[in-house]
VEXTORMAR-834844 format. One record per residue (C-alpha): residue number from 1; residue in three letters; x, y, z. Coordinates in steps of 0.05 Angstrom, whole numbers, plus 5000, padded with zeros to 4 digits. Layout:
<kemis>
<kemi pos="NUM" code="ala" X="X" Y="Y" Z="Z"/>
...
</kemis>
This chain:
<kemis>
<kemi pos="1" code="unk" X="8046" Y="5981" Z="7456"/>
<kemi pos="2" code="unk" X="8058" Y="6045" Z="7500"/>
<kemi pos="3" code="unk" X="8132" Y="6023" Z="7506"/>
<kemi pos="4" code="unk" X="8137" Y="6017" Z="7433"/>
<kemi pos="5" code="unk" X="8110" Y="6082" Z="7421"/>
<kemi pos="6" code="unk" X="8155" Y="6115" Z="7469"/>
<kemi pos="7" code="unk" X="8213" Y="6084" Z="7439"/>
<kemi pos="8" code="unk" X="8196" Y="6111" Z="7364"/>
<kemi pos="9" code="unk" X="8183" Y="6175" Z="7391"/>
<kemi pos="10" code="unk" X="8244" Y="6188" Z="7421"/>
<kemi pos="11" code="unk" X="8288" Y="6162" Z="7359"/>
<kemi pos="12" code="unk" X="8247" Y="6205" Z="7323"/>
<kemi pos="13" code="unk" X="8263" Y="6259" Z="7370"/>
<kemi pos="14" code="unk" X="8335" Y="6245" Z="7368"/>
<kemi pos="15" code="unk" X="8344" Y="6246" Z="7291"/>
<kemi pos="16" code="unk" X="8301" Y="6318" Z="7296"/>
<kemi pos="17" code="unk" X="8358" Y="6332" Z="7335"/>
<kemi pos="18" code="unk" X="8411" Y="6309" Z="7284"/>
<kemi pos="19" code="unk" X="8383" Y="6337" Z="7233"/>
<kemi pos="20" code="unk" X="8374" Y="6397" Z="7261"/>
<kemi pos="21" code="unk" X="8450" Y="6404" Z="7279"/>
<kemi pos="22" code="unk" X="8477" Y="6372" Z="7207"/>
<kemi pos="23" code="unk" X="8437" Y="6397" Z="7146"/>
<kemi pos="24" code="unk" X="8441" Y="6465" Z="7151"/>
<kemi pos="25" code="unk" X="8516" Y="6468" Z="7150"/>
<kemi pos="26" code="unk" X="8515" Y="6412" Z="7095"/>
<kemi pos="27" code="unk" X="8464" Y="6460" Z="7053"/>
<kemi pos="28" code="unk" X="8504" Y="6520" Z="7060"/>
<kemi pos="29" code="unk" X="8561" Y="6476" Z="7029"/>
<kemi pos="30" code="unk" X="8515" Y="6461" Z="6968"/>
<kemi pos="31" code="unk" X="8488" Y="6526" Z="6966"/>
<kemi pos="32" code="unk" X="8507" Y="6591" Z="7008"/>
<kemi pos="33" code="unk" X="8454" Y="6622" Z="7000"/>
<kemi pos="34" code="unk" X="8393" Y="6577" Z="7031"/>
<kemi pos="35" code="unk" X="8380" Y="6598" Z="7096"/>
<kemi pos="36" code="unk" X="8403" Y="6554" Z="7156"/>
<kemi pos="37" code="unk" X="8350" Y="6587" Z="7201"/>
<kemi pos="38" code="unk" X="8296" Y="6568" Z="7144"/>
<kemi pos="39" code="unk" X="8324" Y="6496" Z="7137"/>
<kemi pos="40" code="unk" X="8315" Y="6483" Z="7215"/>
<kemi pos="41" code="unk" X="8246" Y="6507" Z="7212"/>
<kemi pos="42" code="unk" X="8218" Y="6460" Z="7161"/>
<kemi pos="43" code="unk" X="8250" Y="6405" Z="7191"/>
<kemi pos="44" code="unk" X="8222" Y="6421" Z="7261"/>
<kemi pos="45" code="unk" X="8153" Y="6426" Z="7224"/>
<kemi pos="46" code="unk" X="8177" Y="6357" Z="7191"/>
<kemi pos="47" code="unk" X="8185" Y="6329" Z="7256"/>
<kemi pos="48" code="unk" X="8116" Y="6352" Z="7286"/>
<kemi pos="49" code="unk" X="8078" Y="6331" Z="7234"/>
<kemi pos="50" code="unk" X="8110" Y="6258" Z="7244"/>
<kemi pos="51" code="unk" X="8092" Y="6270" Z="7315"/>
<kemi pos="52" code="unk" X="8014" Y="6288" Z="7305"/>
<kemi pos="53" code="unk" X="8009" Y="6235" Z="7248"/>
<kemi pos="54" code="unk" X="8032" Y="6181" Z="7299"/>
<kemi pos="55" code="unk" X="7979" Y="6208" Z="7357"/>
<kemi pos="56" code="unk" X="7919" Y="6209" Z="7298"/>
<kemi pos="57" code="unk" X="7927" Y="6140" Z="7276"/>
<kemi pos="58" code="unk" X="7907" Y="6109" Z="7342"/>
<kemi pos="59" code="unk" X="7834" Y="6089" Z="7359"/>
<kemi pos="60" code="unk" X="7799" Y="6091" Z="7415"/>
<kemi pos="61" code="unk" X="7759" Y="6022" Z="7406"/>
<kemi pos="62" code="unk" X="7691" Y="6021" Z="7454"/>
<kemi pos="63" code="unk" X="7695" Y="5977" Z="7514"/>
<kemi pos="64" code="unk" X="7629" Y="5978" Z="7531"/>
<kemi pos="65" code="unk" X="7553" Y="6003" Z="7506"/>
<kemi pos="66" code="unk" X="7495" Y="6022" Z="7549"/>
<kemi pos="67" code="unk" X="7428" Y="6042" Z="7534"/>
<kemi pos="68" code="unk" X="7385" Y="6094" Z="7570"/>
<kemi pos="69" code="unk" X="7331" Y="6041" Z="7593"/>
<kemi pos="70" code="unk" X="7344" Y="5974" Z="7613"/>
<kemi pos="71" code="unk" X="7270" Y="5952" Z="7601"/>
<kemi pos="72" code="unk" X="7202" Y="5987" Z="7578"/>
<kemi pos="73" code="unk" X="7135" Y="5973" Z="7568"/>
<kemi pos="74" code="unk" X="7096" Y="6006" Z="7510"/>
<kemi pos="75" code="unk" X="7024" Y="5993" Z="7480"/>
<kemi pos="76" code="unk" X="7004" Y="5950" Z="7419"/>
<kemi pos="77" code="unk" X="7023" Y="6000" Z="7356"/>
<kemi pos="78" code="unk" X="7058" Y="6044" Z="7397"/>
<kemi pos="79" code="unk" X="7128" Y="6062" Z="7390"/>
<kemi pos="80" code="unk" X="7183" Y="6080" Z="7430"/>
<kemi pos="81" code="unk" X="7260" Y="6099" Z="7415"/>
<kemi pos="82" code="unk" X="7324" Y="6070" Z="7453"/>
<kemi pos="83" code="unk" X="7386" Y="6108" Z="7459"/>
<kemi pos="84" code="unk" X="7457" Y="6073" Z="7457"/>
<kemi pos="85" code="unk" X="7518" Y="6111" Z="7491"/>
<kemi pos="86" code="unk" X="7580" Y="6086" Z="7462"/>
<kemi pos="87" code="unk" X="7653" Y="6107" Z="7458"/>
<kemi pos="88" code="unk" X="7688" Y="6147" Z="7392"/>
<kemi pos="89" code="unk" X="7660" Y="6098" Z="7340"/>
<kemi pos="90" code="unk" X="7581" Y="6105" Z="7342"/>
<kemi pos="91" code="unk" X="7559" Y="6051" Z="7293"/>
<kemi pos="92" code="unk" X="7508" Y="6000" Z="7318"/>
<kemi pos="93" code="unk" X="7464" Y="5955" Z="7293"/>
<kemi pos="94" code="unk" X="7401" Y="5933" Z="7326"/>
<kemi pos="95" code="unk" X="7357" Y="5871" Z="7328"/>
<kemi pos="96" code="unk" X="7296" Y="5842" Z="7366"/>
<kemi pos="97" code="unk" X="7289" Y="5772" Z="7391"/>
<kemi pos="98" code="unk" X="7217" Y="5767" Z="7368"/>
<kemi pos="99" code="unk" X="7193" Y="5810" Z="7314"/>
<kemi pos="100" code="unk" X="7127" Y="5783" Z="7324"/>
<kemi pos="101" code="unk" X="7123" Y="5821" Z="7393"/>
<kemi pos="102" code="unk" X="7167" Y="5882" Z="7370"/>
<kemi pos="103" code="unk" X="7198" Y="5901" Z="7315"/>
<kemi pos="104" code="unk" X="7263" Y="5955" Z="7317"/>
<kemi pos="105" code="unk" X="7283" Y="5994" Z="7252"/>
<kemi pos="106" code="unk" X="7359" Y="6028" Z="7248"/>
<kemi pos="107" code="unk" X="7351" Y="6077" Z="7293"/>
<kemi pos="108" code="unk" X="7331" Y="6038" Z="7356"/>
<kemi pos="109" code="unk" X="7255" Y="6053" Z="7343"/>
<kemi pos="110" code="unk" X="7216" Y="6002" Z="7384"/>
<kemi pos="111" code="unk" X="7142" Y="5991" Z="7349"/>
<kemi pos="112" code="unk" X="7093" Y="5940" Z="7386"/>
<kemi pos="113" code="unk" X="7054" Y="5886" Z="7338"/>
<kemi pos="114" code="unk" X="7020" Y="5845" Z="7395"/>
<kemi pos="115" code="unk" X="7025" Y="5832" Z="7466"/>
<kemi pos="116" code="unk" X="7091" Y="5787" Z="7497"/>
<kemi pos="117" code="unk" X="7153" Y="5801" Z="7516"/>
<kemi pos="118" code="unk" X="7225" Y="5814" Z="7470"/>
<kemi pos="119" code="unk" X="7289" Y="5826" Z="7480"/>
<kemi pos="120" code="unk" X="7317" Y="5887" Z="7435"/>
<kemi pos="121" code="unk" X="7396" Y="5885" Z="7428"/>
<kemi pos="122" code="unk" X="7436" Y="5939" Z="7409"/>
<kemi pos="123" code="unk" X="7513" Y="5920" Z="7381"/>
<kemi pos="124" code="unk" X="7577" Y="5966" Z="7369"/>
<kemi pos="125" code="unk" X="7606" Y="5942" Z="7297"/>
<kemi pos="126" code="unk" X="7666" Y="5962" Z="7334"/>
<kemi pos="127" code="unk" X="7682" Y="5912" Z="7379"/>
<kemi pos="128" code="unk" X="7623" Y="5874" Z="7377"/>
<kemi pos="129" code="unk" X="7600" Y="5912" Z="7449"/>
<kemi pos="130" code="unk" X="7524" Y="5886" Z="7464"/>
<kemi pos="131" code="unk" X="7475" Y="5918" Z="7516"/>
<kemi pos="132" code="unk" X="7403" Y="5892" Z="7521"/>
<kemi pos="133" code="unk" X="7331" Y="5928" Z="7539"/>
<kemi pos="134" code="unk" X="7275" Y="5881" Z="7560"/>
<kemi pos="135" code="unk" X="7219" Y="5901" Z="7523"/>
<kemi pos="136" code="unk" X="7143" Y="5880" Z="7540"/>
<kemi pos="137" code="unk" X="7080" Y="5905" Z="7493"/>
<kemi pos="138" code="unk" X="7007" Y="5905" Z="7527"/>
<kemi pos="139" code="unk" X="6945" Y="5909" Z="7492"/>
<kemi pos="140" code="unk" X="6928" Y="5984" Z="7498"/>
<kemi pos="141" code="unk" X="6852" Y="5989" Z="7550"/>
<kemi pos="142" code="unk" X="6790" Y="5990" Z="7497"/>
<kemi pos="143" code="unk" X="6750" Y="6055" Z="7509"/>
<kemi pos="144" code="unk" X="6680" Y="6047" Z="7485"/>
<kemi pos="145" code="unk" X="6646" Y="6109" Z="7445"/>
<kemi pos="146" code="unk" X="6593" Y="6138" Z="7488"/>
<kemi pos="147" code="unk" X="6565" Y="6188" Z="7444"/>
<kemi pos="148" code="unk" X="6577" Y="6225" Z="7381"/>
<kemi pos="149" code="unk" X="6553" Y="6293" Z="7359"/>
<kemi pos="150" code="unk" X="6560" Y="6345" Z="7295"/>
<kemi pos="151" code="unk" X="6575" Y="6406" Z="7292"/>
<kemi pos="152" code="unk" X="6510" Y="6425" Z="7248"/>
<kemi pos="153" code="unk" X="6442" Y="6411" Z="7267"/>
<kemi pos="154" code="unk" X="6418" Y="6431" Z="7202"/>
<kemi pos="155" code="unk" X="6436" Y="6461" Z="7134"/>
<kemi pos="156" code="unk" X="6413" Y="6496" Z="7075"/>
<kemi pos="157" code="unk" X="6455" Y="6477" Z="7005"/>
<kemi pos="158" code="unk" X="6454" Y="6497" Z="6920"/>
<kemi pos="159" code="unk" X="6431" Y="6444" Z="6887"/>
<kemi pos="160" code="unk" X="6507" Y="6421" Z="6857"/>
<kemi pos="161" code="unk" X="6542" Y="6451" Z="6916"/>
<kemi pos="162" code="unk" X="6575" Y="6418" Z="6967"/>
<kemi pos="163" code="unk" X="6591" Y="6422" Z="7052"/>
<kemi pos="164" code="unk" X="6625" Y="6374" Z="7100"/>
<kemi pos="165" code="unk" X="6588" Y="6362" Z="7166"/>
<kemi pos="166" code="unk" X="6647" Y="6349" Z="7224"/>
<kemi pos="167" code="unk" X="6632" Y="6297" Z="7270"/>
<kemi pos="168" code="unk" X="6655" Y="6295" Z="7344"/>
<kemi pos="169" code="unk" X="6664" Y="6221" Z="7383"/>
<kemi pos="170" code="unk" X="6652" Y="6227" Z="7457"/>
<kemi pos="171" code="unk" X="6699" Y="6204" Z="7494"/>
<kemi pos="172" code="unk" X="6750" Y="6235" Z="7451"/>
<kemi pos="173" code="unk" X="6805" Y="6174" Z="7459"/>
<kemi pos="174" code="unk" X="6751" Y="6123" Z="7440"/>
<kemi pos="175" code="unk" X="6784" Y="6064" Z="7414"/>
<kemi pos="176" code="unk" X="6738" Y="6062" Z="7352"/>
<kemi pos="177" code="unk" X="6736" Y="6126" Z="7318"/>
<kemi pos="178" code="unk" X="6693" Y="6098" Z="7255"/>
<kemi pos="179" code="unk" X="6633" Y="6127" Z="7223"/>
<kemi pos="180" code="unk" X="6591" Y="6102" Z="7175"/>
<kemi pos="181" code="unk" X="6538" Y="6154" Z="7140"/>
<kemi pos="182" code="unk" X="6477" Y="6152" Z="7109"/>
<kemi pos="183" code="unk" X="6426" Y="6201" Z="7076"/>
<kemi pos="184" code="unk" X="6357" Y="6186" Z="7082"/>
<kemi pos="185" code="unk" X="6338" Y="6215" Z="7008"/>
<kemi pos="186" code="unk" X="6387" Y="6194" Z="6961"/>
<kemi pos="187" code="unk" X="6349" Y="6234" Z="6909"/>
<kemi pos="188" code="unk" X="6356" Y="6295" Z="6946"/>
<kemi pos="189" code="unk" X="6428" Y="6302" Z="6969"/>
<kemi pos="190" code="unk" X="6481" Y="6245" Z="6975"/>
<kemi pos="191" code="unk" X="6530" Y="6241" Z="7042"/>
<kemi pos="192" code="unk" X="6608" Y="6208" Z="7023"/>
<kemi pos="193" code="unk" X="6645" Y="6169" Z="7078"/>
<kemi pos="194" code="unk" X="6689" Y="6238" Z="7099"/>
<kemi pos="195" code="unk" X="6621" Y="6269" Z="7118"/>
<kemi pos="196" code="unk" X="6613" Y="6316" Z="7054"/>
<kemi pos="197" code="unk" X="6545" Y="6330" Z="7026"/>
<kemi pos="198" code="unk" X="6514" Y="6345" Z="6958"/>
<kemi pos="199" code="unk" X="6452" Y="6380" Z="6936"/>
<kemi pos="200" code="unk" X="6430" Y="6339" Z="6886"/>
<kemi pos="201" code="unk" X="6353" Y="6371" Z="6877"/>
<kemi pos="202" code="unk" X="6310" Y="6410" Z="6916"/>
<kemi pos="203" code="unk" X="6277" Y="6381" Z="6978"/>
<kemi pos="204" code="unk" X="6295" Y="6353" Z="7050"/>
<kemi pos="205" code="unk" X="6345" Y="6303" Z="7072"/>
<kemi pos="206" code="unk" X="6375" Y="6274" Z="7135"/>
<kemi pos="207" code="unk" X="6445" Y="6252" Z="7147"/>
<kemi pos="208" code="unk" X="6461" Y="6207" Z="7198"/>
<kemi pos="209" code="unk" X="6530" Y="6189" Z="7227"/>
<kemi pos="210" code="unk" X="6530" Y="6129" Z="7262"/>
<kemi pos="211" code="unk" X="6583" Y="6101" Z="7306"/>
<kemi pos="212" code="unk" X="6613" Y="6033" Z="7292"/>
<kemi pos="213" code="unk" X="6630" Y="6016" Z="7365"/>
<kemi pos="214" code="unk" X="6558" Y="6029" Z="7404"/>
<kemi pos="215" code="unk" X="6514" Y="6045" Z="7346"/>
<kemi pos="216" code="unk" X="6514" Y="6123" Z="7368"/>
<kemi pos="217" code="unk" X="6479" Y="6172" Z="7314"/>
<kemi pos="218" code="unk" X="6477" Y="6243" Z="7306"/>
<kemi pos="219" code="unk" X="6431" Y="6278" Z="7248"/>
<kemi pos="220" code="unk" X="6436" Y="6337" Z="7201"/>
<kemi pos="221" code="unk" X="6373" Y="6366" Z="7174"/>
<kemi pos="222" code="unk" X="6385" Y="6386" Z="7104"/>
<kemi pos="223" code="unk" X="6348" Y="6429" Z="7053"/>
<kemi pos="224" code="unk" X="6379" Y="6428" Z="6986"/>
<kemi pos="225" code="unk" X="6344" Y="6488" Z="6941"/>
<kemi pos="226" code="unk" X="6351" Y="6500" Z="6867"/>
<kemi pos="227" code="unk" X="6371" Y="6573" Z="6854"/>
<kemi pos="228" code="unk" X="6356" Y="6609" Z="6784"/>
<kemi pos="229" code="unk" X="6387" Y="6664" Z="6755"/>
<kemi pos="230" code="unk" X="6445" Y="6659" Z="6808"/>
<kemi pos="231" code="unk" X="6384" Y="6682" Z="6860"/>
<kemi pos="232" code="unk" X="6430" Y="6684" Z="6929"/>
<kemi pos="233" code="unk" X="6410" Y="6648" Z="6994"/>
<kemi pos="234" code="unk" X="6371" Y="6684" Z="7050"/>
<kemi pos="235" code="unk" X="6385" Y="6659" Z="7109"/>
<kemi pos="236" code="unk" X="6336" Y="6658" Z="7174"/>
<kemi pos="237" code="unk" X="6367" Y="6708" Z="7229"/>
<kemi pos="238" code="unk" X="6307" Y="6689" Z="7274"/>
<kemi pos="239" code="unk" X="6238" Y="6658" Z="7300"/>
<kemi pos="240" code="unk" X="6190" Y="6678" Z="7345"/>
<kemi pos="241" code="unk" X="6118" Y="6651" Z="7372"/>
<kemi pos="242" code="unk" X="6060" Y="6698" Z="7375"/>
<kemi pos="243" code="unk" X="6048" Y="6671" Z="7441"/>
<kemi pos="244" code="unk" X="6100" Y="6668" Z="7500"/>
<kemi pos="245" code="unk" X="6058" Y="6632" Z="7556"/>
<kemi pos="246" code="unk" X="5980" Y="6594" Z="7552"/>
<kemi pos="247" code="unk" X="5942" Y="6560" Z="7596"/>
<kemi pos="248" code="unk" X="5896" Y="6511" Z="7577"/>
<kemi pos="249" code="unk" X="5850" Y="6449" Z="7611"/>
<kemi pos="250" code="unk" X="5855" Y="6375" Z="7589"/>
<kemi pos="251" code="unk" X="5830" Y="6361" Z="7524"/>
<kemi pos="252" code="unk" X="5831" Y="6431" Z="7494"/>
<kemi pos="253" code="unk" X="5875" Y="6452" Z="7426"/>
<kemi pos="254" code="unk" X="5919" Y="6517" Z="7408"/>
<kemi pos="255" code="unk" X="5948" Y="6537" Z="7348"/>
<kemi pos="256" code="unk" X="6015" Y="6573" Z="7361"/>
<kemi pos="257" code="unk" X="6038" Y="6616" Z="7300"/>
<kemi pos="258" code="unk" X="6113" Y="6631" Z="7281"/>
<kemi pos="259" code="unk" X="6144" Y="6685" Z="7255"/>
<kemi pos="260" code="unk" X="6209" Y="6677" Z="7215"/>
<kemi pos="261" code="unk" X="6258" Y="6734" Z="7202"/>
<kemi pos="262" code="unk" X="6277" Y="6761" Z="7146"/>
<kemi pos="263" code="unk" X="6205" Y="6748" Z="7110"/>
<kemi pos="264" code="unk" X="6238" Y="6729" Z="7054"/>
<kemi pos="265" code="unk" X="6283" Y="6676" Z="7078"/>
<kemi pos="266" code="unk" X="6292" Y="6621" Z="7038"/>
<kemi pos="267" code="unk" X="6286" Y="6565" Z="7075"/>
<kemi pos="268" code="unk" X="6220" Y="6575" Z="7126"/>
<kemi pos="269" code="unk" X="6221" Y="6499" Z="7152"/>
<kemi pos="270" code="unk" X="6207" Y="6495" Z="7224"/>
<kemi pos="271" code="unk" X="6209" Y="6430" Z="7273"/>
<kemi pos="272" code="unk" X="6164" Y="6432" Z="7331"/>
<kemi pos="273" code="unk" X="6187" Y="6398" Z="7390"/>
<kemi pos="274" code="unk" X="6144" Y="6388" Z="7463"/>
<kemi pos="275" code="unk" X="6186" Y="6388" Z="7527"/>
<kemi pos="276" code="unk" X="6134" Y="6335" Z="7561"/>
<kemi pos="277" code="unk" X="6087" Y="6299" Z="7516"/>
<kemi pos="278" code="unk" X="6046" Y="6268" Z="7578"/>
<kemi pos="279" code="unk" X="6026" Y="6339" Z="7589"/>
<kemi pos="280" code="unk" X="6021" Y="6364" Z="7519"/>
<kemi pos="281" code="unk" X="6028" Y="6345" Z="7440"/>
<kemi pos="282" code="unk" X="6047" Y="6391" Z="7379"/>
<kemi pos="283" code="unk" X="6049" Y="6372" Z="7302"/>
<kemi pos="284" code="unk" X="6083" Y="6402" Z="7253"/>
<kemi pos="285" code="unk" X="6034" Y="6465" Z="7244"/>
<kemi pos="286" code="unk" X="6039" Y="6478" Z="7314"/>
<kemi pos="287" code="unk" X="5978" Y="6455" Z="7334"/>
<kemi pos="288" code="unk" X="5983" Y="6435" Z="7415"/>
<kemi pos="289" code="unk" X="5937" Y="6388" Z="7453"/>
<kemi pos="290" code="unk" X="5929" Y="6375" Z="7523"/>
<kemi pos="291" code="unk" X="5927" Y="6314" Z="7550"/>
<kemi pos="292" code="unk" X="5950" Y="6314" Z="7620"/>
<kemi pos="293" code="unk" X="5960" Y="6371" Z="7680"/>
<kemi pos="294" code="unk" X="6030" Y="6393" Z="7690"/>
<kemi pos="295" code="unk" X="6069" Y="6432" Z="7640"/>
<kemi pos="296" code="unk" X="6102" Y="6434" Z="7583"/>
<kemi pos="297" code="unk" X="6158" Y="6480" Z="7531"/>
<kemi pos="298" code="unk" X="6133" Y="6482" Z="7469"/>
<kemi pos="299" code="unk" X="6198" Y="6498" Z="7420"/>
<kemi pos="300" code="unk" X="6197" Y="6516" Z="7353"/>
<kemi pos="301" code="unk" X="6265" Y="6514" Z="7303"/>
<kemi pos="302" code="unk" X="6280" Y="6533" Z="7236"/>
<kemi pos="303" code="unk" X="6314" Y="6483" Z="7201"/>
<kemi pos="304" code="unk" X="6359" Y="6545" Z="7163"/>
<kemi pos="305" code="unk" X="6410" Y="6574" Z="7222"/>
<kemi pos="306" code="unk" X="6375" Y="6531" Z="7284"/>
<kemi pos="307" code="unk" X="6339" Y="6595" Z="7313"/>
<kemi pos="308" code="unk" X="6290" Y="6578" Z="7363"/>
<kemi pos="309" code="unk" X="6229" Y="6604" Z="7412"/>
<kemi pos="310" code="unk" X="6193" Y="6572" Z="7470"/>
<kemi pos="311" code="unk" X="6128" Y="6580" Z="7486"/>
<kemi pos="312" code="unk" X="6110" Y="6556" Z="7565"/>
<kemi pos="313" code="unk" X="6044" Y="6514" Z="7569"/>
<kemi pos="314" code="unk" X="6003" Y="6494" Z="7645"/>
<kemi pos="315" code="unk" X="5946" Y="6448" Z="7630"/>
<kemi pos="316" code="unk" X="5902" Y="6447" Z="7693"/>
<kemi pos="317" code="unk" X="5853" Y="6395" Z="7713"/>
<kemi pos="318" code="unk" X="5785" Y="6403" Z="7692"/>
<kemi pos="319" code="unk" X="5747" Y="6415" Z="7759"/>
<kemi pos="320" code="unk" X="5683" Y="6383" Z="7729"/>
<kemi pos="321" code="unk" X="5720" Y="6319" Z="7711"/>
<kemi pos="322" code="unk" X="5754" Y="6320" Z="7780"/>
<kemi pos="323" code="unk" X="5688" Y="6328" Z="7832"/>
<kemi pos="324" code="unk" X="5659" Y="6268" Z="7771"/>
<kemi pos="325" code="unk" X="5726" Y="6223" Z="7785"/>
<kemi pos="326" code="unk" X="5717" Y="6236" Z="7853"/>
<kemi pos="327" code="unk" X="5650" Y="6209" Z="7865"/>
<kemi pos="328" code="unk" X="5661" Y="6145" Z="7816"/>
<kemi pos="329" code="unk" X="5717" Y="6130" Z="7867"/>
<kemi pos="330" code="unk" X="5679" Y="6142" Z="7927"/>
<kemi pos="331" code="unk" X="5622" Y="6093" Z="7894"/>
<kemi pos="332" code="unk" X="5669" Y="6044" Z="7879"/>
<kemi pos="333" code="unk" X="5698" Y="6039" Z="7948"/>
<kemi pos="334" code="unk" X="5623" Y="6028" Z="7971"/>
<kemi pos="335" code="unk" X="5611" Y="5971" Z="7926"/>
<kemi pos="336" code="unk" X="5666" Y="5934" Z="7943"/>
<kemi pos="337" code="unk" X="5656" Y="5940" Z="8022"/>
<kemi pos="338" code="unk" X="5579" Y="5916" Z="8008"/>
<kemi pos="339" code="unk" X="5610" Y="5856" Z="7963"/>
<kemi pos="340" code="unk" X="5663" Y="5839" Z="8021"/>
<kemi pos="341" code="unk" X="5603" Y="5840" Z="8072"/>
<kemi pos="342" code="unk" X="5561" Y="5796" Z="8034"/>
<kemi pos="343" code="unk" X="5623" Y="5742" Z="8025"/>
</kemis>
């Protein structure tokens, strides 16, 4: 082929070279007044043309193809794209010898559809040049949900209005990133599966978001209130207890009183809450009750903006009680070493 071409370039150069010599004295025959030096110049254009023409026409045809990885692993659902290096004429077409391992679209995108092995081939339409990557998809490590939390404890709403709670899954690359949710008063406000709440009538309501993988929950208290005459919101900006500290004995009661800021908040709801209820119980009016030594926070918080305040409780032993335990024991321990004597 080379020889060829060498050959039919140099004719081609040799009837330049005629041409060059002949035509402009045999066009200043036909006609004196075309230029000879303009004649030689479009032929010598003539003949590069013919030149270039003959050097475009030839392909370079690939002679090989390689890709950048000769095998990979990747996870079930994953994906992961090969790249081909190839000579002038790019165009490839790829295929997988098991689509039901891994599949590979047009532009050498792997995508794993369950665990095995596959070979993906890449092929030059060119030449029919092949290079192969070895391709084997695992079943990705199940991480179990530990916990889950929102990021509201609690929330006042318009009857008719509407606010989205945002759960958070702990760890964040659980596996399982489902939630169900659920109200507990389906008269009072209504919870959608994207977390979004509606105040349906005045009252209380808990939503609960509940993992699917571990059964983890997280609540939201809710108080949906019905506002006339466009009457606007008044949010809590704070609690406090009367009392910051009390000591008491075992079996006595206190009443601990809170006060909510601004007085005319809307929503006063409080949930009372004892740190150690060996030591100490509360209800819901803040009445405490002692019922063991030790001690105990007592923490109050307003359902409208979580504010809180502790009050610190010691319960002490009742000395009375004590010197009275003291001598049952003491009477008991006599009674049994007369019983052991008499056996």
């Amino acid at each position: 082929m080379k020889k060829l071409l060498t050959t039919i370039s140099t004719i081609t150069l040799s009837l330049s070279l005629l041409f060059t010599s002949v035509l402009p004295t045999l066009a200043s025959e036909v006609n004196p007044n075309i230029n000879s030096n303009s004649s030689i110049t479009n032929i010598s254009n003539i003949s590069e043309q013919s030149s270039m023409s003959s050097m475009t026409t030839k392909t370079i045809r690939p002679t090989k193809i390689t890709l950048n990885k000769k095998s990979t692993s990747i996870n079930v659902g994953s994906s992961e794209t090969l790249t081909p290096t190839t000579a002038t004429n790019q165009n490839v077409t790829w295929k997988s010898s098991n689509t039901k391992i891994a599949t590979v679209d047009s532009s050498g995108l792997i995508t794993g559809i369950k665990a095995g092995k596959a070979n993906i081939t890449v092929t030059t339409i060119d030449g029919k040049k092949k290079a192969t990557c070895k391709v084997t998809i695992k079943t990705a490590p199940i991480v179990k949900v530990t916990g889950i939390s929102l990021d509201k404890s609690s929330m006042t709403i318009n009857v008719g209005d509407t606010e989205t709670l945002i759960p958070t899954i702990t760890p964040d690359n659980a596996t399982s990133q489902n939630i169900t949710w659920e109200s507990s008063n389906e008269e009072i406000a209504i919870v959608d599966s994207e977390g979004n709440i509606t105040g349906l009538k005045s009252g209380n309501a808990t939503i609960t978001s509940i993992t699917k993988d571990g059964n983890k929950k997280a609540t939201c208290e809710i108080t949906v209130v019905a506002v006339e005459d466009d009457t606007p919101i008044v949010n809590v900006e704070s609690v406090s207890l009367d009392r910051k500290t009390i000591s008491m004995k075992i079996g006595e009661n206190e009443t601990l009183t809170a006060i909510i800021t601004p007085n005319d908040a809307t929503n006063k709801n409080l949930i009372w809450n004892s740190s150690n209820e060996s030591v100490l119980t509360v209800d819901q009016n803040g009445r405490i009750v002692a019922v063991g030594s030790g001690t105990s926070n007592i923490t109050v918080t307003s359902i409208d903006g979580n504010k809180t305040d502790i009050c610190e409780v010691t319960v002490e032993k009742d000395e009375i009680q004590s010197v009275q335990f003291q001598i049952f024991i003491k009477l008991l321990i006599k009674m049994t070493h007369i019983l052991l004597h008499q056996l």
